[in-house]
N, C-alpha and C positions, 0 to 999 in steps of 0.2 A: 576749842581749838583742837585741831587735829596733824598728826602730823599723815604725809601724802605714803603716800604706798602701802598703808596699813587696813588690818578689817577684824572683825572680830570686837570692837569696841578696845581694842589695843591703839596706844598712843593719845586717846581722849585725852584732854583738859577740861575742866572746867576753869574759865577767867575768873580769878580771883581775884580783889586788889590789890594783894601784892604780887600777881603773877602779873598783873597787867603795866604796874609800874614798877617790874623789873622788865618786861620787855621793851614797856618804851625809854629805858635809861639805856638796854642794851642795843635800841635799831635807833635812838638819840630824834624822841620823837617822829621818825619817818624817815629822816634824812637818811640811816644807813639802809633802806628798802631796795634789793635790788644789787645792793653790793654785800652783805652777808646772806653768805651762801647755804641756807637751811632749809629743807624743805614742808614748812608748814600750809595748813588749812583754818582761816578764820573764818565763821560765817557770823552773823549778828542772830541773834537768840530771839525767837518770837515769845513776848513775853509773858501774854495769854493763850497760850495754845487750847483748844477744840480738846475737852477734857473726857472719858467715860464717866458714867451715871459714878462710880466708885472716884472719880477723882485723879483718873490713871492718864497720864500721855500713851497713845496709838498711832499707830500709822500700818497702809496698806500696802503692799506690794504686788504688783500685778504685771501682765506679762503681756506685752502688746512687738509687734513687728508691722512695720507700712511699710509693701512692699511696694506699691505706686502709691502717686498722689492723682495722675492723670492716668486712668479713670481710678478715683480711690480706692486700693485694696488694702485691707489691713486685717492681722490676724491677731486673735486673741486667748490667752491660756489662764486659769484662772491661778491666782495667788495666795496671801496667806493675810492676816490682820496679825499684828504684835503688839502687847502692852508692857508699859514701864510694870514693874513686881511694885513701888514706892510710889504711896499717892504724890502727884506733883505740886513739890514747893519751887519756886525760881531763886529762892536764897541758899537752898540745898546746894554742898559741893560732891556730895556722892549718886554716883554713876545710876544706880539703879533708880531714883527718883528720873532723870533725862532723859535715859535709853536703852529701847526697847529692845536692844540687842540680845540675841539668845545665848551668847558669848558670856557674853557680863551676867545677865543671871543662874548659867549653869554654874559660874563661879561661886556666888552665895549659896549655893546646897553642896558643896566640895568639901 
């Protein structure tokens, strides 16, 4: 869970169980969706993710712009690969196990 406007690996959550049944006691299973006014980010958790040879979560970033589609143009700039610092467990509640953000782990060498 993320809250919206934020970057850096700032405002993460990890759903816990009891984060998860405090929130649904406080949006009263769904029902208050839409009328409390918070700005959050859920997404569902893949929960075998595509691991490195070490056991790490990655992901790639890369840089594309389509300037048309008729005739197709598109431009491409090359990007970066990032890895989680913590081999990944999915029962882990700390940050650097999940994400690969450079944020989060210039943190742990601070």
């Amino acid at each position: 869970m993320k809250k919206n406007n934020v970057h850096g690996g700032k405002g993460v959550e990890i759903l816990t169980n009891s984060l998860e049944k405090s929130l649904l006691k406080q949006y009263k299973k769904g029902n208050k969706c839409g009328k409390i006014r918070k700005n959050l980010i859920a997404s569902q958790y893949i929960s075998n993710p595509l691991l490195l040879d070490m056991g790490n979560k990655f992901d790639f970033r890369i840089y594309f712009l389509i300037a048309s589609v008729n005739p197709l143009i598109a431009f491409y700039h090359d990007g970066f690969a990032k890895s989680t610092l913590d081999k990944f467990d999915k029962f882990s509640t700390d940050k650097a196990t999940h994400l690969s953000n450079t944020k989060v782990a210039a943190k742990l060498f601070e």
